[in-house]
C-alpha positions in Angstrom: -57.6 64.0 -12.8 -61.0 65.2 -13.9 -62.3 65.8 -10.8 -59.4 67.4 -9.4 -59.0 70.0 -12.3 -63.2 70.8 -11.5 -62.2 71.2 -8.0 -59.2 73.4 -8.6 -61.3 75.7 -10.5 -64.4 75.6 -8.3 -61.5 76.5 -5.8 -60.3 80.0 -7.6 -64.1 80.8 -9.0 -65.9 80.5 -5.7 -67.3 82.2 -3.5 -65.2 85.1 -4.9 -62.8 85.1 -7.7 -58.9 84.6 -6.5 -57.3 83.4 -3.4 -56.4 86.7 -1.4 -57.5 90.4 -0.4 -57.3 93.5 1.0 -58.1 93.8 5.2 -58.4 97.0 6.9 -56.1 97.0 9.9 -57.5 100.0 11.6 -61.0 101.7 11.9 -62.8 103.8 9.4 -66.2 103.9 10.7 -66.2 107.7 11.5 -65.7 111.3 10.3 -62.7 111.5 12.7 -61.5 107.9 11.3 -61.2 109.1 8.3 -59.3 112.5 9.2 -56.7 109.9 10.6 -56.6 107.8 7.8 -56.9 110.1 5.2 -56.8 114.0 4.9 -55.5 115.8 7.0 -54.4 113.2 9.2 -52.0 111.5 6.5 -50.0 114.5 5.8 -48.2 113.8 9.5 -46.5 110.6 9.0 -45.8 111.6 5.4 -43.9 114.3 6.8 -41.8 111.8 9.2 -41.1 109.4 6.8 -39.9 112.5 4.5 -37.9 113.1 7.4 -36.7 109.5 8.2 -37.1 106.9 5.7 -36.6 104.2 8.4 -40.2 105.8 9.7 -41.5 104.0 7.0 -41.3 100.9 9.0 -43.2 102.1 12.4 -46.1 104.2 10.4 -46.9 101.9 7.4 -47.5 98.5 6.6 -43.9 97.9 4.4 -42.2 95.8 7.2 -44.9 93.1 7.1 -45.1 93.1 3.5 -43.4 91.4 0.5 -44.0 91.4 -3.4 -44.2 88.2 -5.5 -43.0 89.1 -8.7 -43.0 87.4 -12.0 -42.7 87.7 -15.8 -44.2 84.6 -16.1 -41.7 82.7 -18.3 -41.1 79.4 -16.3 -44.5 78.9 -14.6 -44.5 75.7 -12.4 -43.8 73.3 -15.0 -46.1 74.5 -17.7 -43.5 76.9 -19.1 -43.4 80.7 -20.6 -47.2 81.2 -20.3 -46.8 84.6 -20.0 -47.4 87.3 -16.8 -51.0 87.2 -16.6 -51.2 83.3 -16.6 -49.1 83.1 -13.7 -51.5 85.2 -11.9 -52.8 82.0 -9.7 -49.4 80.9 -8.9 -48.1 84.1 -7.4 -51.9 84.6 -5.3 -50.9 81.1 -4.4 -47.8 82.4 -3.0 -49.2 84.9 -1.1 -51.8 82.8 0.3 -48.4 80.7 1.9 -46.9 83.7 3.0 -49.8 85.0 5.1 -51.2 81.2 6.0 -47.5 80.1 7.4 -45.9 83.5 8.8 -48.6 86.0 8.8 -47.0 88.3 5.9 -48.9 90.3 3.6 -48.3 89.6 0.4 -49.3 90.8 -3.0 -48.7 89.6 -6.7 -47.2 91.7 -9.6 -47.1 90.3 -13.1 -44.9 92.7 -14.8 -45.1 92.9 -19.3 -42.0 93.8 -20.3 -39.7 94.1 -23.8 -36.5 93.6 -22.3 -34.9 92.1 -19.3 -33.5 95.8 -18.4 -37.1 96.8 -18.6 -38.2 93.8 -15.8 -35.2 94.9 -13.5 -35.9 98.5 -13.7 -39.7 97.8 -13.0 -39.0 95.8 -9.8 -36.3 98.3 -8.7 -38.5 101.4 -9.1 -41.2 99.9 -6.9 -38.8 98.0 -4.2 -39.3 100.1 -1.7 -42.9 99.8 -1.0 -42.4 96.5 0.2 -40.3 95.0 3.1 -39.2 92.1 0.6 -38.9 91.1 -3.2 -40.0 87.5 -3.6 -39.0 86.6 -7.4 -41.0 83.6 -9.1 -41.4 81.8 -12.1 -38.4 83.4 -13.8 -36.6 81.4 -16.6 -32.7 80.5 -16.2 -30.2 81.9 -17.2 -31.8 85.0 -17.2 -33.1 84.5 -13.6 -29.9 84.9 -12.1 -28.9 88.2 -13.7 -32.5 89.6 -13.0 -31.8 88.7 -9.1 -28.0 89.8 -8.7 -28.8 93.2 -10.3 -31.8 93.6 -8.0 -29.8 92.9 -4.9 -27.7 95.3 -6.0 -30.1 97.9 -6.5 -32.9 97.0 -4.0 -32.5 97.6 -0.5 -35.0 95.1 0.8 -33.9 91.6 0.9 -34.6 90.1 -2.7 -34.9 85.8 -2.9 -35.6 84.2 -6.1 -37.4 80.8 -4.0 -37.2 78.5 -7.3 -33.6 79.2 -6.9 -32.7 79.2 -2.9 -36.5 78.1 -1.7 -35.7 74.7 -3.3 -31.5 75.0 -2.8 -32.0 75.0 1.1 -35.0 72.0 1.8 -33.0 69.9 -0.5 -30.1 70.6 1.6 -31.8 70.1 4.8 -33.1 66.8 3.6 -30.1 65.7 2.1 -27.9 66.1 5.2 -30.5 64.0 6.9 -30.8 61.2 4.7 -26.5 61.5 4.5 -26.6 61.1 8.1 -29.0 58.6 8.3 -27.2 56.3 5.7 -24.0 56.6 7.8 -22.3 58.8 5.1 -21.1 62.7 4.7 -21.6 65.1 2.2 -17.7 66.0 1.7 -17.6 62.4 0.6 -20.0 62.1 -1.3 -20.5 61.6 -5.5 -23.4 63.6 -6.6 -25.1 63.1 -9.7 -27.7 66.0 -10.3 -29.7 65.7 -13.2 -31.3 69.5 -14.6 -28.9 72.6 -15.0 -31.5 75.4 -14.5 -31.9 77.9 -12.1 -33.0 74.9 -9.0 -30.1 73.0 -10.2 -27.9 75.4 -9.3 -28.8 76.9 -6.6 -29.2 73.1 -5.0 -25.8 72.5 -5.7 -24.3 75.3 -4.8 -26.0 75.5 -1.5 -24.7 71.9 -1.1 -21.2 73.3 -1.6 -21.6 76.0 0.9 -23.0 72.9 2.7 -19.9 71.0 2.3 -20.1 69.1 -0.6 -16.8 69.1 -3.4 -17.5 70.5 -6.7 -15.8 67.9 -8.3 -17.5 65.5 -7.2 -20.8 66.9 -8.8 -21.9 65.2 -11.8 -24.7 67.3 -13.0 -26.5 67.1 -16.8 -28.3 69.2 -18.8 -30.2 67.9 -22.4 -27.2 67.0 -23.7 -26.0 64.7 -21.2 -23.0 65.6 -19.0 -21.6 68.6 -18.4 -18.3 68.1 -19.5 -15.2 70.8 -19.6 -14.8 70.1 -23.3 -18.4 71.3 -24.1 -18.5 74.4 -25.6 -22.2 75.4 -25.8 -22.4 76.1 -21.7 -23.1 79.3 -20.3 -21.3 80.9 -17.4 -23.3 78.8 -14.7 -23.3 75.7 -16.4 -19.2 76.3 -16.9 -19.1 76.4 -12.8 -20.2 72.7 -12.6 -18.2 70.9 -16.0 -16.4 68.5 -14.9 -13.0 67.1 -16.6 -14.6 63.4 -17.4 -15.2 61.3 -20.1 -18.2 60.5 -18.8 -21.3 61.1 -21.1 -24.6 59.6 -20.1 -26.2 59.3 -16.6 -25.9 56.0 -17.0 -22.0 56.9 -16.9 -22.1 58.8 -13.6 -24.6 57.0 -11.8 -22.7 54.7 -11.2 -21.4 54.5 -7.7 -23.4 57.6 -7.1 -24.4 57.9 -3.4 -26.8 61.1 -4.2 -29.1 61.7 -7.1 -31.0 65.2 -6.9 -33.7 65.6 -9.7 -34.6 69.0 -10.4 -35.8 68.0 -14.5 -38.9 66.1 -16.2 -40.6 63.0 -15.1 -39.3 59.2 -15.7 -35.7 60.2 -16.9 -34.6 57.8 -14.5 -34.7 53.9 -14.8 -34.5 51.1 -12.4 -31.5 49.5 -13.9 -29.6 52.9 -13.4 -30.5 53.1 -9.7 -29.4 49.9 -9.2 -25.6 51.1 -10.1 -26.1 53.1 -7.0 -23.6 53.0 -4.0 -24.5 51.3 -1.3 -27.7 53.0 0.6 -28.0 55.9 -2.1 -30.4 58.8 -1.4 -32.2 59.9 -4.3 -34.5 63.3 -4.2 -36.6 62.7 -7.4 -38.3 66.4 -7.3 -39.7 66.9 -10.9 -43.5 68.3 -10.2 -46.3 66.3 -10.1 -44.5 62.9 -11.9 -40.6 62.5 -10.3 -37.6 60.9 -12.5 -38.9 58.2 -10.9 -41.7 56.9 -9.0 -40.7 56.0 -5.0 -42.1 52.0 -5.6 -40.4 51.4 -8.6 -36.9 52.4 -6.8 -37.3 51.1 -3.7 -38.5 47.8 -5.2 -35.1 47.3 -7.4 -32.6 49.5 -4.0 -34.6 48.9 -0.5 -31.4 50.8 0.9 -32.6 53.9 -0.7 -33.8 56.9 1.2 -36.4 58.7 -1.3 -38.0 62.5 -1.7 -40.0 63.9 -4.6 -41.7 67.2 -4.4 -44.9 65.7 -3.5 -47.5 65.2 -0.5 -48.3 61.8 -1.0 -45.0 60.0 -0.4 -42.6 60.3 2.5 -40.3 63.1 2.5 -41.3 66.1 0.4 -39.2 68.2 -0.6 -42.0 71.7 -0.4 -40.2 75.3 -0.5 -43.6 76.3 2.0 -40.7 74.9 4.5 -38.9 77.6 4.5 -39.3 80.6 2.4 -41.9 82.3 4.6 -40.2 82.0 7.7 -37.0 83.0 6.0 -38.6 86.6 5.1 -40.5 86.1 8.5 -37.0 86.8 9.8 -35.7 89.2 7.8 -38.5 91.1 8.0 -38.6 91.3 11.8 -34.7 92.9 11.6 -35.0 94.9 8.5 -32.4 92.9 6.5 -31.1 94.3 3.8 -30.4 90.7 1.7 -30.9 87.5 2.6 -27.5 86.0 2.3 -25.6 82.4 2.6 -25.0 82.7 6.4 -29.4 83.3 6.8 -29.8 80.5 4.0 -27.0 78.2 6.2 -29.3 79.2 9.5 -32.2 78.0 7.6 -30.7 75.0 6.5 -29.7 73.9 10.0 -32.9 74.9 11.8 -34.8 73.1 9.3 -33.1 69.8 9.5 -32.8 69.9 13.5 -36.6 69.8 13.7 -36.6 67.1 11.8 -34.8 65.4 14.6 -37.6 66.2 17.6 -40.8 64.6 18.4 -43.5 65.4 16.6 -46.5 67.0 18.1 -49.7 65.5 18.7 -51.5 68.3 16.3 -48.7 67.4 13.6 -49.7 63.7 13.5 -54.0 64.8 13.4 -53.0 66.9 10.6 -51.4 64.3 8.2 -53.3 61.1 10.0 -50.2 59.2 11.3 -49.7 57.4 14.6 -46.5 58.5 14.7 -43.5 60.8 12.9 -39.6 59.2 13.8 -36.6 60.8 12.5 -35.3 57.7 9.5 -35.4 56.7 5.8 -39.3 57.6 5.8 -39.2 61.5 7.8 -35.8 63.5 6.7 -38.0 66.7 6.6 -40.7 68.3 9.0 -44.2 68.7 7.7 -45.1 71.8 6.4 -48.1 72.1 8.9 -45.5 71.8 12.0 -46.1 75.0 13.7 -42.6 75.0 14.8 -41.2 75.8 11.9 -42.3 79.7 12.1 -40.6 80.4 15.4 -37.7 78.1 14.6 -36.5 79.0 11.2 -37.1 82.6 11.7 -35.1 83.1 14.6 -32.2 81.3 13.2 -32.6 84.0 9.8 -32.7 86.9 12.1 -30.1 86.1 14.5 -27.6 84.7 11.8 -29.3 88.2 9.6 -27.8 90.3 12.7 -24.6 88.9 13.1 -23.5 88.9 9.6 -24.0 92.5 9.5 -27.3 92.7 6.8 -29.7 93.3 9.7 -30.7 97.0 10.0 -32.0 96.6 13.8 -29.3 94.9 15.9 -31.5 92.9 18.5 -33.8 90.3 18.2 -37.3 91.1 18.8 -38.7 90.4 22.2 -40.9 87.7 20.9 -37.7 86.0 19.4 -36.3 85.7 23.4 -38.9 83.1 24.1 -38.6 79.3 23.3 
């Protein structure tokens, strides 16, 4: 661990501090260069954009570019650390975002008294930006702060800890369903964390087909029960009318357990009580609710992700958030709603499904990728997820009526 934190900072220090910067995408190497670029050039597509807003688009960067925004209050899994602390993580985003779908990205770590004062700040300077990637955000507050922005913005605005995570998890979790022989409408779910992740998981796995009462999920203070009366209004969507406590209670018979809380909540004797050939997505980040070896050992029937690169299955958001605002970008959606996360979803888990390319193998040093119990997800480095998942997002963009431009781009009409 030692070694790895010297390395991480040797990382950000060297050769220059950060992870990202500024490129010039056109020249300024003479007198008439900068006449273009600058005065009096400028004042011309000022004056169409004044003219056309949409003009925006074909004379500046903004449609190739998305903010990552944070107020720095649930950073990874370190907690409220504050804006400027989170400064590496949202540089880290915006390294993902131009390393996997060629978007510029930049990082704003917004100070502010009051969660009016955070909305009004990322609603003032929306529309610079083709996109509003929100990070790091604490629930509950998270989903007010991203259902007022929607409202207000119009650029698409995604909250990835919320639908980033919501839609891999799904993609996975149809898999491993499928794979097991069993379907999500049937299924009992036992989700263990209530915060912003939790919810948007489950929910998407409504959308997906799963039945709310048939969602166990638990917060600190066990299951969340209609009786309770400490839950707030998105808990309230998930208590269920049980006597049922403890996750020891719902596990059992449980053919899906979702982790989205701390590490080692989860013991061997309660996967045992699992259904037959259970999937478990133990996604707590770096230790799971349970290491993959210790429940495999005690349920060899189990199909197992955590949220990390050295087991099978990974559940990584860098699967699909960039080529979600890949997509939106390229037809100037104005959200980024259930019918582009559904797309996703789909597009995502159908890779899964194809060979795997020679270059996708050198990458992670396998002989070989099969769709099964131990590859329910592409790798991130599969180059097929760009082209894939963002043509699904556009196209399902255009036809539910968010898409401002109502074709697909030319390079979206070759497979």
């Amino acid at each position: 661990m030692s070694d790895l934190r010297e390395q991480a900072l040797e990382y950000h220090a060297q050769p220059v501090p950060g992870k990202i910067s500024v490129a010039l995408t056109k020249s300024a190497e003479t007198q008439h260069d900068l006449a273009l670029a600058y005065s009096p050039g400028v004042a011309e597509p000022v004056r169409e954009i004044a003219a056309n807003p949409s003009d925006a688009y074909k004379y500046t960067n903004k449609g190739n570019t998305v903010a990552v925004i944070t107020n720095g209050t649930a950073i990874l899994g370190l907690g409220n650390l504050g804006p400027l602390a989170s400064k590496p993580v949202m540089e880290g985003k915006a390294l993902l975002f131009k390393r996997f779908a060629n978007i510029d990205s930049i990082d704003i770590e917004v100070k502010h008294r009051t969660q009016e004062e955070f909305i009004d700040t990322v609603a003032n300077i929306a529309d610079t930006f083709g996109g509003i990637n929100l990070e790091d955000i604490k629930a509950p507050e998270c989903f007010e702060i991203e259902r007022q922005l929607i409202e207000r913005c119009q650029v698409p605005v995604f909250h990835d800890d919320q639908h980033g995570t919501a839609i891999v998890t799904a993609a996975g979790m149809l898999n491993a369903l499928e794979i097991q022989g069993k379907k999500l409408e049937d299924a009992k779910i036992v989700c263990l964390g209530a915060g912003a992740a939790a919810i948007a998981c489950m929910e998407l796995l409504i959308t997906c087909g799963a039945v709310r009462e048939k969602i166990y999920m638990l917060d600190r203070k066990g299951v969340i029960h209609t009786r309770r009366e400490d839950l707030n209004e998105y808990k309230k969507l998930f208590a269920n009318n049980t006597d049922q406590r403890t996750l020891t209670d719902v596990i059992q018979d449980a053919d899906v357990f979702v982790g989205v809380s701390g590490p080692d909540l989860l013991t061997e004797d309660q996967v045992k009580l699992m259904a037959d050939k259970p999937v478990l997505f133990a996604c707590s980040n770096p230790d799971p609710e349970i290491k993959p070896e210790l429940a495999m050992a005690v349920r060899p029937d189990v199909i197992m992700g955590t949220g990390r690169s050295d087991y099978p299955n990974q559940v990584n958001n860098v699967l699909c958030f960039p080529f979600i605002f890949r997509g939106a970008l390229d037809v100037r959606a104005r959200a980024i709603n259930s019918e582009m996360k559904v797309a996703a979803v789909e597009a995502i888990r159908q890779l899964a499904k194809e060979p795997v390319p020679q270059n996708v193998l050198d990458a992670y040093k396998v002989e070989s990728l099969e769709f099964g119990s131990d590859y329910v997800l592409p790798k991130p480095m599969d180059p097929r997820l760009l082209p894939r998942v963002a043509k699904a997002v556009a196209k399902a963009a255009i036809e539910s009526g968010v898409a401002e431009l109502e074709a697909m781009p030319d390079h979206y009409m070759i497979d």
